[in-house]
N, C-alpha and C positions, 0 to 999 in steps of 0.2 A: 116466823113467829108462831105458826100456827102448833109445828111439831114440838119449838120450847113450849108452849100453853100445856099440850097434847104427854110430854112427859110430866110438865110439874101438876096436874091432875091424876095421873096415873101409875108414878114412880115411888118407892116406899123412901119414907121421913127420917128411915134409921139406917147409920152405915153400916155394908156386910160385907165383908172382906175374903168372906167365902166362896161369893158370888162373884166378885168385881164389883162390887156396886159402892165404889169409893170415892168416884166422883161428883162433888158436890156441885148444883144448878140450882142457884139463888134466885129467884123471884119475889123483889121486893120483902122478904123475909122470912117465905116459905121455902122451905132449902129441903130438895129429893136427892138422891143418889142415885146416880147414874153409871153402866160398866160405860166400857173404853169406848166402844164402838158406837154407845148411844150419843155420847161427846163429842166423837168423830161429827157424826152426822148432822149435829146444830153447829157446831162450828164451820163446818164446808156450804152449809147452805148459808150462812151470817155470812160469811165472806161472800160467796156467788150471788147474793143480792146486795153485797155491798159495792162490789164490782159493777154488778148491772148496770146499780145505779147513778152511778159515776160515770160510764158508758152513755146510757138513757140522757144526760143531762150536758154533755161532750156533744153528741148530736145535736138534740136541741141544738143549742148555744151556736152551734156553727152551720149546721143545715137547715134548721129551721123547717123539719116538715111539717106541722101541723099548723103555719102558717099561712093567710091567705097570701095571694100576690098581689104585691101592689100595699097592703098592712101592714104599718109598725109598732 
């Protein structure tokens, strides 16, 4: 989230097709232009933390580490 935040504060509001900068990243309304690679890059971290988390929550559920023994 931090690096979507981090582009729609600092990506221009107009599309430039000279540049690459065709891809649009909507934030609630504010809409920047992004080239290919900067797209790549929030989309494989939104995945890899959507993965995690799915992971992170799989443990829980079945190991229960941060449980005490003996606690339910």
């Amino acid at each position: 989230m931090a690096l979507w935040m981090y582009y729609d504060a600092t990506r221009p509001i107009t599309l430039d097709q000279n540049s690459g900068r065709i891809y649009p990243q909507n934030t609630h309304g504010s809409i920047v232009y992004l080239i290919r690679q900067e797209k790549l890059n929030v989309s494989a971290l939104m995945w890899v933390a959507g993965v995690s988390m799915v992971i992170a929550i799989g443990i829980d559920m079945s190991v229960r580490p941060l449980r005490r023994p003996g606690v339910e």
